[in-house]
DSSP file (Angstrom, degrees, kcal/mol; ACC not computed):
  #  RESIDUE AA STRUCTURE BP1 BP2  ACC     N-H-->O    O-->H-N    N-H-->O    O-->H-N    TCO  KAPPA ALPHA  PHI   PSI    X-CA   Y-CA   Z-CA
    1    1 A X     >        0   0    0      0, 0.0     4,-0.9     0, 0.0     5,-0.0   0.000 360.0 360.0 360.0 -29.9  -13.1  -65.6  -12.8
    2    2 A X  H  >  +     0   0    0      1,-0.2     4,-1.6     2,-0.2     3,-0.2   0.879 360.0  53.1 -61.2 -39.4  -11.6  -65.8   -9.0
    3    3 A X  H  > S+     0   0    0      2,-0.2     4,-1.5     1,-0.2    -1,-0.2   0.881 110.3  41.3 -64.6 -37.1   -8.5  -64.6   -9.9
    4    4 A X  H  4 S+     0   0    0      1,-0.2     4,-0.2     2,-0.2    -1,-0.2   0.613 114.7  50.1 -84.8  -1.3   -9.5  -61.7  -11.6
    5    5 A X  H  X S+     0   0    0     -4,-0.9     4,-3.6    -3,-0.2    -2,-0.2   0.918 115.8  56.0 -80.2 -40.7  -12.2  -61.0   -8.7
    6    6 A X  H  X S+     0   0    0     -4,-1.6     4,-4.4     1,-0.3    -2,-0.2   0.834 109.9  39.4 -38.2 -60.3   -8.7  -61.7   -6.5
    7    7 A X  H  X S+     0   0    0     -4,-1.5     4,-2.1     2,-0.2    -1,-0.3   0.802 109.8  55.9 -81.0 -34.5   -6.8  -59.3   -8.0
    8    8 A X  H  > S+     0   0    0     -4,-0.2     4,-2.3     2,-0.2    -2,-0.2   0.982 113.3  48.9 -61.8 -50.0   -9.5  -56.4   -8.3
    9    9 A X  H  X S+     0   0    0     -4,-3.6     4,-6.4     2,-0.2    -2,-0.2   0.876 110.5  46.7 -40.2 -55.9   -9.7  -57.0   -4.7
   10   10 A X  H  X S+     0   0    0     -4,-4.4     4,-4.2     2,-0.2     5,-0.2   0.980 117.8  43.8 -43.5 -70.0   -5.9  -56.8   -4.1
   11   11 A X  H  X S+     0   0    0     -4,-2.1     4,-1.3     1,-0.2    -2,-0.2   0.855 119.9  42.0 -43.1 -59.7   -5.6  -53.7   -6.2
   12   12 A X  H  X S+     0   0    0     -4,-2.3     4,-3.3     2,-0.2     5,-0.3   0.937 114.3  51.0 -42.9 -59.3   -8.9  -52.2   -4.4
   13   13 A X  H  X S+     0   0    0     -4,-6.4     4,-0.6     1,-0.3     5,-0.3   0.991 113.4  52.4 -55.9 -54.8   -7.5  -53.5   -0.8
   14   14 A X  H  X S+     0   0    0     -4,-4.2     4,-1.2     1,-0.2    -1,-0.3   0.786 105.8  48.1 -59.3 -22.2   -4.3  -51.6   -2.0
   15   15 A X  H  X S+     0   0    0     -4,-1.3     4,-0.7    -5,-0.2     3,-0.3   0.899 112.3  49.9 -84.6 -41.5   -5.8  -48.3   -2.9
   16   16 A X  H  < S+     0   0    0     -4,-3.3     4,-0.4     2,-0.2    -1,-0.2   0.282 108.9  47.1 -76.6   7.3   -7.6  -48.1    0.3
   17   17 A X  H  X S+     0   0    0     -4,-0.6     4,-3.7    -5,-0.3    -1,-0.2   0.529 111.2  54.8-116.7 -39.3   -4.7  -48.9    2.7
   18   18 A X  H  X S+     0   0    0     -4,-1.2     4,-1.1    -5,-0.3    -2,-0.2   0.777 111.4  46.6 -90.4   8.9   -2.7  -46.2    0.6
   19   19 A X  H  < S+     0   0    0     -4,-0.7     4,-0.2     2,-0.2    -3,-0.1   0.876 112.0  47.0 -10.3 -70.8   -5.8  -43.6    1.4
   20   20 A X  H >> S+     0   0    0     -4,-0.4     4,-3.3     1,-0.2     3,-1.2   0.916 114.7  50.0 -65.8 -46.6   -5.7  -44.6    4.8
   21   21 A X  H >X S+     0   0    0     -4,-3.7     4,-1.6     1,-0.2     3,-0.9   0.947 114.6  46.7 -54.1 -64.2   -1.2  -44.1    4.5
   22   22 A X  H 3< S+     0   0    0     -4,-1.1    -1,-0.2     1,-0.3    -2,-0.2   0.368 106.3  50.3 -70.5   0.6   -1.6  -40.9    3.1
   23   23 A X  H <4 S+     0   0    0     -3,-1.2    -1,-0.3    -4,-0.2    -2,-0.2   0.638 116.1  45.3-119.2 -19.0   -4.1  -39.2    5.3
   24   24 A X  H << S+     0   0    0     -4,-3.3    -2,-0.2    -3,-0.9    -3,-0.1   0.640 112.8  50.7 -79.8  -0.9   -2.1  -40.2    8.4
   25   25 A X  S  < S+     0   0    0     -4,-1.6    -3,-0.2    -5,-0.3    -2,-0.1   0.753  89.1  90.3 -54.3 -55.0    0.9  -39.2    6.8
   26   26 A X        -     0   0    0     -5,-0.4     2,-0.3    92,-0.1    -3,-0.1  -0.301  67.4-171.0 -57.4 116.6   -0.9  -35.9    6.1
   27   27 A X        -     0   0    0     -2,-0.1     2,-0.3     3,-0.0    -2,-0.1  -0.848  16.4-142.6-132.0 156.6    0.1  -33.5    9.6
   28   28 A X        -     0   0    0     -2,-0.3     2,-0.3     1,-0.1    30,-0.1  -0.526  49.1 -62.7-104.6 170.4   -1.4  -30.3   10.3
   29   29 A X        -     0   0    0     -2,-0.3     3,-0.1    28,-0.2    -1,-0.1  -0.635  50.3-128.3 -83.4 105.1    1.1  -27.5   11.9
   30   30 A X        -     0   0    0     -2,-0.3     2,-0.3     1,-0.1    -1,-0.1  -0.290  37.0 -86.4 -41.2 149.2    2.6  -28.1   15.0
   31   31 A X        -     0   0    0      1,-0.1    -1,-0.1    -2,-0.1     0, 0.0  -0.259  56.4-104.5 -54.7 122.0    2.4  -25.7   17.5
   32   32 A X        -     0   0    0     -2,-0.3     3,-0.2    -3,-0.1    -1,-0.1  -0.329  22.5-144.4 -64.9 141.7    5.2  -23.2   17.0
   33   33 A X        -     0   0    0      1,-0.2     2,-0.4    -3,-0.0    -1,-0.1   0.954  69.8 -24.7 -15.4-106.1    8.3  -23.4   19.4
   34   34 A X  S    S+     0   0    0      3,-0.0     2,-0.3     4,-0.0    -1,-0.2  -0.963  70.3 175.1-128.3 137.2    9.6  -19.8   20.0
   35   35 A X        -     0   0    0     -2,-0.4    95,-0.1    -3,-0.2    96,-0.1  -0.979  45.3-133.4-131.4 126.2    8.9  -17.1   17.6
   36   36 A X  S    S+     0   0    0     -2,-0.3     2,-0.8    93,-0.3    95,-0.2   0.958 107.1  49.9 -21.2 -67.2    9.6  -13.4   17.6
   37   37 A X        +     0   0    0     93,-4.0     2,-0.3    -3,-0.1    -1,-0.2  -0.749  66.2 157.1-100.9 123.1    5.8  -13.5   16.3
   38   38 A X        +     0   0    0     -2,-0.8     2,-0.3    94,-0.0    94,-0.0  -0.704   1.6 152.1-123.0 164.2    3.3  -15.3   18.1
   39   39 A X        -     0   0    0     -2,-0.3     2,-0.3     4,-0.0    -2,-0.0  -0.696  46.3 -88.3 174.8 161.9   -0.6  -14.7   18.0
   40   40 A X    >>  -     0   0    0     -2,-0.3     3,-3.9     1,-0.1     4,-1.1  -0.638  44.1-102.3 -85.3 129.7   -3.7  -17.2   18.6
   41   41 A X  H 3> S+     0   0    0      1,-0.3     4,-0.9    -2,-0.3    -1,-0.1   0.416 126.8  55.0   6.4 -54.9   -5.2  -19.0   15.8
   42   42 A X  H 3> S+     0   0    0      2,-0.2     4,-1.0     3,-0.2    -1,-0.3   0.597 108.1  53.7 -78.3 -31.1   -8.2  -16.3   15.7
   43   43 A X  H <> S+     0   0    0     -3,-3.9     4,-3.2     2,-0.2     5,-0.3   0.959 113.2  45.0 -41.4 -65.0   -5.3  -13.2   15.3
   44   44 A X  H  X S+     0   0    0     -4,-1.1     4,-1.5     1,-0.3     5,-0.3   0.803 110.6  46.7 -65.9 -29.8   -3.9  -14.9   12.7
   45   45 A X  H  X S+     0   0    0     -4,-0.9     4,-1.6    -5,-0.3     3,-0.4   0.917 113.3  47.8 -65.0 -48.7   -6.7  -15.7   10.9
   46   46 A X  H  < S+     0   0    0     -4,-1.0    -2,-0.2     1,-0.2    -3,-0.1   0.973 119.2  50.8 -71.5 -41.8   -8.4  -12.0   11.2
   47   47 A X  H  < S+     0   0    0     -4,-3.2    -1,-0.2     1,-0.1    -2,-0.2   0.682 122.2  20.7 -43.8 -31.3   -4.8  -11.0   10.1
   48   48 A X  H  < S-     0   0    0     -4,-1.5     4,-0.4    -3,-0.4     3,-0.3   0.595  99.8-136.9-115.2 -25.7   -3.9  -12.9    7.0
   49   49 A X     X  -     0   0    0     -4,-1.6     4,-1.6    -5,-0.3    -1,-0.1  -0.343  42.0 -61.6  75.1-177.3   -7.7  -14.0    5.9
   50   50 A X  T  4 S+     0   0    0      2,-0.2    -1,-0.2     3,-0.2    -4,-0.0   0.555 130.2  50.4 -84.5 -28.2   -8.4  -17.4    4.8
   51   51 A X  T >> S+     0   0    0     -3,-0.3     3,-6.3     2,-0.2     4,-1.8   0.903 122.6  39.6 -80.1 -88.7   -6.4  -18.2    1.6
   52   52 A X  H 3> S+     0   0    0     -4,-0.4     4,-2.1     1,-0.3     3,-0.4   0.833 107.3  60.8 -49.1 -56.0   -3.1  -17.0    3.7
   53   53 A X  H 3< S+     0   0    0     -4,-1.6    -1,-0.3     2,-0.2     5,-0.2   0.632 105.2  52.8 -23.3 -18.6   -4.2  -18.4    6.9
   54   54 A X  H <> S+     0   0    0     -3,-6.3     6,-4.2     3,-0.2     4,-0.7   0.778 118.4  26.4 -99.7 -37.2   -4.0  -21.8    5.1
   55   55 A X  H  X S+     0   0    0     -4,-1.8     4,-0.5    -3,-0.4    79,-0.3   0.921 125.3  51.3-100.2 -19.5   -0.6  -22.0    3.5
   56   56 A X  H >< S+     0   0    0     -4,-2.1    78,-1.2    -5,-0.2     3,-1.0   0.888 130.1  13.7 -53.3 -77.5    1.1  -19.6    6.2
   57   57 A X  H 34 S+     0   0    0      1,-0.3   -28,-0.2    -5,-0.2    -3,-0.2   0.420 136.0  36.7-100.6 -31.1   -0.2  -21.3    9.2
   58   58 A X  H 3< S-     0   0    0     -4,-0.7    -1,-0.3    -5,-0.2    -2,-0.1  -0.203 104.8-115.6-110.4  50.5   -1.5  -24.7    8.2
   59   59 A X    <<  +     0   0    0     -3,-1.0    -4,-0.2    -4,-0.5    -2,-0.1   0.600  54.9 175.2   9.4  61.7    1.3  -25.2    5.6
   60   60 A X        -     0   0    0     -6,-4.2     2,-0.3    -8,-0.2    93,-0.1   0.147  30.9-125.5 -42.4 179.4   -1.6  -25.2    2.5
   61   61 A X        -     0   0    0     75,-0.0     2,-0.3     3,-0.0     3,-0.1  -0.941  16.3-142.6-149.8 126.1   -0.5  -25.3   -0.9
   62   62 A X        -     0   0    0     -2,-0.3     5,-0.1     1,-0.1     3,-0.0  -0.575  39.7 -85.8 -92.8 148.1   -1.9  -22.4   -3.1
   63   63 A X    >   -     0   0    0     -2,-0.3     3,-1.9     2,-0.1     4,-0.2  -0.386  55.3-110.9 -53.7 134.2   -3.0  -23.6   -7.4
   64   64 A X  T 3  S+     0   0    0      1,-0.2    35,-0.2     2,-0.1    36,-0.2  -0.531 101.1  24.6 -77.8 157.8    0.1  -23.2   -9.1
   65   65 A X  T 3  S+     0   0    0     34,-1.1    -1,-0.2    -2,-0.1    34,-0.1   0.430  92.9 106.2  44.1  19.0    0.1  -20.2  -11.6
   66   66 A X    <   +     0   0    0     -3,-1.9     2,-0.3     1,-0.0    -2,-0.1   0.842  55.2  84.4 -65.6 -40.9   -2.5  -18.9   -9.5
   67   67 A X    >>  -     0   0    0     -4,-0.2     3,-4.1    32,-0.2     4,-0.6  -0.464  62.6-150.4 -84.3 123.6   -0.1  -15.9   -7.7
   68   68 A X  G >4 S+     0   0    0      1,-0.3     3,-1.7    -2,-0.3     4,-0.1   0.761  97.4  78.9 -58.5 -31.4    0.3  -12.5   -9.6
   69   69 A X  G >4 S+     0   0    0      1,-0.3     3,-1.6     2,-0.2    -1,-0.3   0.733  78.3  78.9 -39.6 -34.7    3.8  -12.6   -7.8
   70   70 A X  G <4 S+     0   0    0     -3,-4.1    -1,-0.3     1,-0.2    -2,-0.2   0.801 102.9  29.8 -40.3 -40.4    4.5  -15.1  -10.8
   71   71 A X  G << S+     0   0    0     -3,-1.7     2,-0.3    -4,-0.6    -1,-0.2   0.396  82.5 122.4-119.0  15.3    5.0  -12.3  -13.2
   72   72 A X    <   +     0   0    0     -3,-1.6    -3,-0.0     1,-0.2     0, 0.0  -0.825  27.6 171.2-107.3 153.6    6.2   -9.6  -11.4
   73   73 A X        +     0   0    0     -2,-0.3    -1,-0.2     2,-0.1    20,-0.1   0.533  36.4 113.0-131.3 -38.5    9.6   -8.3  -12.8
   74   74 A X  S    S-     0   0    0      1,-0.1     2,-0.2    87,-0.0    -2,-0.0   0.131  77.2 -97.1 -86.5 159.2   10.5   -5.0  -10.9
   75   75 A X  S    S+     0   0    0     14,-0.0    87,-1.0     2,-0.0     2,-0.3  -0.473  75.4 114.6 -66.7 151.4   13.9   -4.9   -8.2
   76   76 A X  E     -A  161   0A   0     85,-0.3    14,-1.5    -2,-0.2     2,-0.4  -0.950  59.5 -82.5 172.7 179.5   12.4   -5.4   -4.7
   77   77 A X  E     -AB 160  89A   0     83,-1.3    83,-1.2    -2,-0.3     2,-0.7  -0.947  17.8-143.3-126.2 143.9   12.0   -7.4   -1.8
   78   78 A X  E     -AB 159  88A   0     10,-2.0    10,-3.9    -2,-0.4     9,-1.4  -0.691  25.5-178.1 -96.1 132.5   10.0  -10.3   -0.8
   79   79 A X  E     -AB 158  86A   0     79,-3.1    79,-2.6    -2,-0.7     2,-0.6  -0.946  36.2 -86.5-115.5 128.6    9.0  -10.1    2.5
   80   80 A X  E  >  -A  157   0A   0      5,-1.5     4,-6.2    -2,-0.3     3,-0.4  -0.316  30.6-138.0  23.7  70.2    6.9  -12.8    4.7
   81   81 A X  T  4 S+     0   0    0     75,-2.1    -1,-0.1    -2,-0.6    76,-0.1   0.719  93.7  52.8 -26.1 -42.9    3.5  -12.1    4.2
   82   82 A X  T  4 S+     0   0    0     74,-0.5    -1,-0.3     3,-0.1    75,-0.1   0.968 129.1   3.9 -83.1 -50.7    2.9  -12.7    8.0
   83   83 A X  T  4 S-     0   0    0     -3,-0.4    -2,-0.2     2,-0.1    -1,-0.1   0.353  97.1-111.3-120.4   0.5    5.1  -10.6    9.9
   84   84 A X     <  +     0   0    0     -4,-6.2     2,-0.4     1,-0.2    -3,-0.1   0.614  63.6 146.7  90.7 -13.1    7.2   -8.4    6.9
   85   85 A X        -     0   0    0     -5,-0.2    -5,-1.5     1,-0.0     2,-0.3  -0.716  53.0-111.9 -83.9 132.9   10.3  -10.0    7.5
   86   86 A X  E     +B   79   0A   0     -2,-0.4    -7,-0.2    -7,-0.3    24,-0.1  -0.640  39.9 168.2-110.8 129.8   12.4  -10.3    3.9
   87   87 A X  E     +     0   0A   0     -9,-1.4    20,-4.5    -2,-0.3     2,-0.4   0.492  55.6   8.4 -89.7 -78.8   12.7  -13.4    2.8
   88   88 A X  E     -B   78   0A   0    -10,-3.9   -10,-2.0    18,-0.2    18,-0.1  -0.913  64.4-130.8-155.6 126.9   14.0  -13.4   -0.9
   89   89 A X  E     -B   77   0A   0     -2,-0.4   -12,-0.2   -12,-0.2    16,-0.1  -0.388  21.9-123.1 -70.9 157.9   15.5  -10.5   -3.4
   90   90 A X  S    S+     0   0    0    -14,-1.5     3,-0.2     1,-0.2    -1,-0.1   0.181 109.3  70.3 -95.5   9.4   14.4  -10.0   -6.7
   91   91 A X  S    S+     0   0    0    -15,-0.2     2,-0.5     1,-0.1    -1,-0.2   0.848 101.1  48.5 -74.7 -49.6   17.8  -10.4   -8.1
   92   92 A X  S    S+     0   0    0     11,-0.1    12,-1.8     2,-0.0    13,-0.2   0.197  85.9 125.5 -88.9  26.7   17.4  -14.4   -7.0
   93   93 A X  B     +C  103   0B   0     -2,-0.5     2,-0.3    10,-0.3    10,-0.2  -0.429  38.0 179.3 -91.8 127.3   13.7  -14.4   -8.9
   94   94 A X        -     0   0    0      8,-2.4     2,-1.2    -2,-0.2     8,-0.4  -0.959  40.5-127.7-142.7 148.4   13.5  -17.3  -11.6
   95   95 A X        -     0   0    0     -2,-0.3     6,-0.1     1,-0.1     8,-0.1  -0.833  32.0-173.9-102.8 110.2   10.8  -18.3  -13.7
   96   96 A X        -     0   0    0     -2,-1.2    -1,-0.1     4,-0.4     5,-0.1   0.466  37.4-127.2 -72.7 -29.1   11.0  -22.3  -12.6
   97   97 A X  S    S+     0   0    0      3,-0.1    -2,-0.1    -3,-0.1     0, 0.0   0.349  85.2 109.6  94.6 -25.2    8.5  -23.1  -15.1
   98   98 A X  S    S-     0   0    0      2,-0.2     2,-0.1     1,-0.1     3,-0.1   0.352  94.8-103.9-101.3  -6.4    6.6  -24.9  -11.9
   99   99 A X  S    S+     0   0    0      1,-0.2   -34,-1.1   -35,-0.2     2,-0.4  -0.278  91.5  85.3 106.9 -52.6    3.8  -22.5  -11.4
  100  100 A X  S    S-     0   0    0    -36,-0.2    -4,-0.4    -2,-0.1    -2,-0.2  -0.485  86.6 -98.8 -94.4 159.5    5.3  -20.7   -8.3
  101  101 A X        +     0   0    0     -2,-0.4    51,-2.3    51,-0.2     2,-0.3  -0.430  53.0 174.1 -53.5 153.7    7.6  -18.0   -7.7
  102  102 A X  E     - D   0 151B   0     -8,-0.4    -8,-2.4    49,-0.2     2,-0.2  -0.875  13.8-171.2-172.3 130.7   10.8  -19.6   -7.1
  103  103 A X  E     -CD  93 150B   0     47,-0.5    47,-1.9    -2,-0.3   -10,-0.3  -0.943  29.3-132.1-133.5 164.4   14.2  -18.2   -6.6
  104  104 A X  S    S+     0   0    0    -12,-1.8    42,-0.4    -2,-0.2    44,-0.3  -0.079  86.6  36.2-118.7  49.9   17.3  -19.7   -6.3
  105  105 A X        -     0   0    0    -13,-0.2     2,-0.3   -16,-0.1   -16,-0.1  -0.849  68.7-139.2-174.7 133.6   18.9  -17.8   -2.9
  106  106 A X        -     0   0    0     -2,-0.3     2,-0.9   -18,-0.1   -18,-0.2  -0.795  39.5 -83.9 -90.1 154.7   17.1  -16.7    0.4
  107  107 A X    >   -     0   0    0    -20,-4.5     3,-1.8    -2,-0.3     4,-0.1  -0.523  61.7 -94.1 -59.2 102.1   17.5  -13.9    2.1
  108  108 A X  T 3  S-     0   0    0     -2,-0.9    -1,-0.2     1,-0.2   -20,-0.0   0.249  99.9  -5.6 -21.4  99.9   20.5  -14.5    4.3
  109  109 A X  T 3  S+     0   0    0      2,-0.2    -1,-0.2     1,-0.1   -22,-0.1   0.112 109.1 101.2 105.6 -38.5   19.4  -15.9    8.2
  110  110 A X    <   +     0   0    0     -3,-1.8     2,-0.8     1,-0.1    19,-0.4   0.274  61.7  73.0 -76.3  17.4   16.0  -15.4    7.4
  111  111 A X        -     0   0    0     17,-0.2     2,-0.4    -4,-0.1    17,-0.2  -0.784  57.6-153.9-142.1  94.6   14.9  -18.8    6.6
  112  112 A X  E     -E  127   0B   0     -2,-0.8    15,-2.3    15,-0.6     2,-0.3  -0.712  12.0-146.9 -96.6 132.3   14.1  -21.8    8.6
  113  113 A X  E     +E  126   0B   0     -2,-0.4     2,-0.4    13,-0.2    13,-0.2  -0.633  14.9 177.1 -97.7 128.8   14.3  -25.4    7.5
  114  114 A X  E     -E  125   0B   0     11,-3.6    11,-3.5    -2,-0.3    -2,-0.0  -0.991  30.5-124.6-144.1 144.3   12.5  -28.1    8.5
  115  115 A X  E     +E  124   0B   0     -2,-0.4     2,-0.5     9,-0.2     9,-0.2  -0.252  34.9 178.2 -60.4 136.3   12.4  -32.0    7.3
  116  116 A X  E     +E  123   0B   0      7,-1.6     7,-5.0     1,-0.1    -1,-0.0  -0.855  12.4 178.3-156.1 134.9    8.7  -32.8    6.2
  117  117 A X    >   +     0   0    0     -2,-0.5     3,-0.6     5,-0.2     2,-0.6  -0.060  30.8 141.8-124.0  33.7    7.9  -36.4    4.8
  118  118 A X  T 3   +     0   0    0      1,-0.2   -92,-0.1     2,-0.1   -96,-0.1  -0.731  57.1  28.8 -89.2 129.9    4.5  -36.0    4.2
  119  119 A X  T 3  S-     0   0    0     -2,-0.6    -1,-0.2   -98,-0.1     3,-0.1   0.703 129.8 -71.3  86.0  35.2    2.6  -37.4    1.4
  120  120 A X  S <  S+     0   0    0     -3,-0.6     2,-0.2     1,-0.2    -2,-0.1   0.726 109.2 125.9  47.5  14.4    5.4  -40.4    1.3
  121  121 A X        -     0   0    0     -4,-0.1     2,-0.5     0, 0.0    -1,-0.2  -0.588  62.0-139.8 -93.9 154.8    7.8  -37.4   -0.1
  122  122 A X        +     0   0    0     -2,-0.2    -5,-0.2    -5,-0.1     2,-0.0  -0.825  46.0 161.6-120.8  79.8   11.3  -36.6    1.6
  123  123 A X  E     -E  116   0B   0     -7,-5.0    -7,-1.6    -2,-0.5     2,-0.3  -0.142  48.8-131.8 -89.3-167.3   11.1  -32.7    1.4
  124  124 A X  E     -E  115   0B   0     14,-0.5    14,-2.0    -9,-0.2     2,-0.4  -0.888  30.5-161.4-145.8 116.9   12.8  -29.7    2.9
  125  125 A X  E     -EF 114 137B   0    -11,-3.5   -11,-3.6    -2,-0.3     2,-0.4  -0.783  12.6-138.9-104.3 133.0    9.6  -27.2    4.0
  126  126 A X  E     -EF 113 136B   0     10,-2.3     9,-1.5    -2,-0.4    10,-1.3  -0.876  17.5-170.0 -98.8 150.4   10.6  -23.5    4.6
  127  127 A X  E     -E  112   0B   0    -15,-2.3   -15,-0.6    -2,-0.4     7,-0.2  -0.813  37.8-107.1-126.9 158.0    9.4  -21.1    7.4
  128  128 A X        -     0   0    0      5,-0.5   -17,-0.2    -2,-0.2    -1,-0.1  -0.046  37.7-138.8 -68.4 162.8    9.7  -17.4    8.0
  129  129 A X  S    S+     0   0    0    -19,-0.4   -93,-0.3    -2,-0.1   -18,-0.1   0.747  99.7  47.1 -97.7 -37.9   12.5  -17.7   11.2
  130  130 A X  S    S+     0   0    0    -20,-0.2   -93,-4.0     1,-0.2   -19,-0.1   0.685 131.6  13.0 -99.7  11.5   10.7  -14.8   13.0
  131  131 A X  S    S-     0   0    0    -95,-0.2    -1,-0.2   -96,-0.1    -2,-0.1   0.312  94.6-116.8-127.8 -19.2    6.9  -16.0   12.7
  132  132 A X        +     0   0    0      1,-0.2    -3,-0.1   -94,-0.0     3,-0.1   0.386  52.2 173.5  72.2   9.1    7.0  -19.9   11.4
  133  133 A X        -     0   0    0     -6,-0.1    -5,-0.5    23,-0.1    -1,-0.2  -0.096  33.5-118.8  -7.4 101.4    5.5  -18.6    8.8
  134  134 A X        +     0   0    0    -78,-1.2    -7,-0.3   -79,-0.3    -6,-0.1  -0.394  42.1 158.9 -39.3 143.9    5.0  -21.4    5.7
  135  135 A X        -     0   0    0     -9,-1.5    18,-1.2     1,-0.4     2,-0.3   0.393  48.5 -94.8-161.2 -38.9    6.7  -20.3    2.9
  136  136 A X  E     -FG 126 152B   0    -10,-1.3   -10,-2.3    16,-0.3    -1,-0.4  -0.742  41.5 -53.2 102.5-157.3    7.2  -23.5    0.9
  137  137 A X  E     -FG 125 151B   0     14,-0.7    14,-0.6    -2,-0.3     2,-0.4  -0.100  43.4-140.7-147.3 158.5    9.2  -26.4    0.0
  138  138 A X        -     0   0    0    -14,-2.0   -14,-0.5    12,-0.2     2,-0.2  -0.852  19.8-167.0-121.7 161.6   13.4  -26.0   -1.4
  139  139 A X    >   -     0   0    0     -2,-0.4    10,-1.7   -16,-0.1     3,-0.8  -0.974  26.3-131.7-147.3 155.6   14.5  -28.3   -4.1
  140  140 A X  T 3  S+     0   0    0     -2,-0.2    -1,-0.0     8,-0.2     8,-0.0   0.663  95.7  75.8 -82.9  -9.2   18.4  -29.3   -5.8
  141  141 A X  T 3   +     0   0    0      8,-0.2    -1,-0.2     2,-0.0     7,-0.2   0.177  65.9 112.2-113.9  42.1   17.2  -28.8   -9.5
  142  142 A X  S <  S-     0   0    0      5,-1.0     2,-0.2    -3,-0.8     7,-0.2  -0.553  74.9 -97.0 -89.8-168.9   17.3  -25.0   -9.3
  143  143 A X        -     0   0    0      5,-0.3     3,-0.5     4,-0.2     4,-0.4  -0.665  57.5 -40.2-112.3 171.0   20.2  -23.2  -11.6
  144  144 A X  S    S+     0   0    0      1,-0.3     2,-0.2    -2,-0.2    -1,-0.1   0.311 105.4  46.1 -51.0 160.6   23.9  -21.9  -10.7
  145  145 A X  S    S+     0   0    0     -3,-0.1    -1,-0.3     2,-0.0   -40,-0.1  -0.989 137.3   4.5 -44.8 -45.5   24.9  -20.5   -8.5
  146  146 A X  S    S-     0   0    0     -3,-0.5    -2,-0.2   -42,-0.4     3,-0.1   0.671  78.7-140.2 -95.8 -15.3   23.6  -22.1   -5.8
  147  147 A X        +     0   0    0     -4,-0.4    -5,-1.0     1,-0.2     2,-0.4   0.790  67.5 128.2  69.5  15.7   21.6  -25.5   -8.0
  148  148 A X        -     0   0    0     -5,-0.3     2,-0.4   -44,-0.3    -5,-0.3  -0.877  52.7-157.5-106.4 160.9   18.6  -24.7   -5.2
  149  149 A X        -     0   0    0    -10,-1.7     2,-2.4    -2,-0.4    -8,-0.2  -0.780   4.8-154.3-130.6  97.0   15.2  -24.1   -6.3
  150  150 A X  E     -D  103   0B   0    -47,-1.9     2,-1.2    -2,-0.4   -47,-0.5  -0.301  11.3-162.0 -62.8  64.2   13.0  -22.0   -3.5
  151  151 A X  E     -DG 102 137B   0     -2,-2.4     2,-0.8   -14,-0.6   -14,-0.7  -0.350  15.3-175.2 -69.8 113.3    9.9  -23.1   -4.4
  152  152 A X  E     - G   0 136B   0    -51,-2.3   -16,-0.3    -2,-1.2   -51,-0.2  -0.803  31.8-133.3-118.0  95.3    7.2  -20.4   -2.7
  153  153 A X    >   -     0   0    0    -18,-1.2     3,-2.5    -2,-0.8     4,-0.4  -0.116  27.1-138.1 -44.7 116.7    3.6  -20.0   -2.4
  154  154 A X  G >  S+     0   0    0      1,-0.3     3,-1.8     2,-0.2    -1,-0.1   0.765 101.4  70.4 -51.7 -28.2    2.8  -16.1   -3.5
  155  155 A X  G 3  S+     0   0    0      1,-0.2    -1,-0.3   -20,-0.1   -99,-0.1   0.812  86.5  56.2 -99.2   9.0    0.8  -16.1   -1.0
  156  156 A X  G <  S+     0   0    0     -3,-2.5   -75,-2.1   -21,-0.2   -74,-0.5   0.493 105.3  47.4 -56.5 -16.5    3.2  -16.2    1.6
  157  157 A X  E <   -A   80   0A   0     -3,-1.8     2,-0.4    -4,-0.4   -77,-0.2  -0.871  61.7-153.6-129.6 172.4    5.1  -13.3    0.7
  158  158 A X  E     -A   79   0A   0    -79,-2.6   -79,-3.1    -2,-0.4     2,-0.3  -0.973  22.8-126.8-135.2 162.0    4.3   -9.7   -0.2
  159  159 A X  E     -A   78   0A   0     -2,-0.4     2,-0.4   -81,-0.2   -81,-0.2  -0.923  16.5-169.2-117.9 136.0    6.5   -7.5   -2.3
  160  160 A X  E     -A   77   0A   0    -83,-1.2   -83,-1.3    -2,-0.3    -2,-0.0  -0.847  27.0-122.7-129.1  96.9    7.9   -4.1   -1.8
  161  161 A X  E      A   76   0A   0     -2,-0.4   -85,-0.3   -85,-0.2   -86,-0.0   0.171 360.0 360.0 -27.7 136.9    9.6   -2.2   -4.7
  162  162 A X              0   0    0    -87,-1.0    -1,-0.2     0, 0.0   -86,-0.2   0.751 360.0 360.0 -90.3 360.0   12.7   -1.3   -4.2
């Protein structure tokens, strides 16, 4: 009976130490650098509303197959939801299977990369370049040409027919 109180403990003692890893792992939004667009916390929030205020600006993650951007088909461009700046064509639009819009090209320049190793994951997080906008996470197992997969919270962008 000790061993198996031993071992519940261990098991127990391990799930609470990887709690404890993953919620100091877990980082809120640095303050941005320099951006073309800047506003205070309280702008952005009366600007974007609450849902977009959480994955622009405290890099949130929206329910996948939540965003109606998922099914839209028309030529256009996806723009930055925060400041308007375009982002990703709807020529480089793929249905990823993964619940978000995802395409497999950015809009040339527009797109800033940052390492993010949160949640014991080795990712690559995107931002808008002129706003810091969140935009979400790139991956290798999108298809040719480029083999990237621009995985993108909908509610990060808006779309404007072309």
């Amino acid at each position: 009976m000790t061993n198996m109180q031993f071992n519940r403990r261990g098991l127990f003692g391990a799930a609470a130490l990887t709690a404890i890893g993953v919620a100091i792992s877990a980082r809120s939004v640095a303050a941005p650098t320099r951006f073309q667009v800047t506003r205070t916390p309280a702008e952005w929030r009366k600007r974007l509303g609450a849902e977009r205020y959480n994955v622009l600006r405290q890099e949130g993650t929206e329910r996948p197959y939540s965003s109606p951007l998922n099914k839209e088909k028309r030529r256009g461009i996806y723009a930055c939801a925060g400041c308007d700046l375009p982002v990703f064509l709807s020529t480089a639009k793929f249905d990823s299977g993964t619940g978000w819009p995802s395409f497999w090209r950015e809009f040339p320049g527009n797109v800033a990369y940052k390492r993010d190793t949160s949640l014991f994951m080795n990712r690559t997080e995107e931002h808008c370049r002129r706003c810091g906008g969140h935009l979400g996470h790139l991956f290798d197992d999108g298809p040719k040409p480029t083999g990237k997969r621009h995985c993108i919270n909908g509610l990060s962008l808006t779309f404007r027919p072309a």
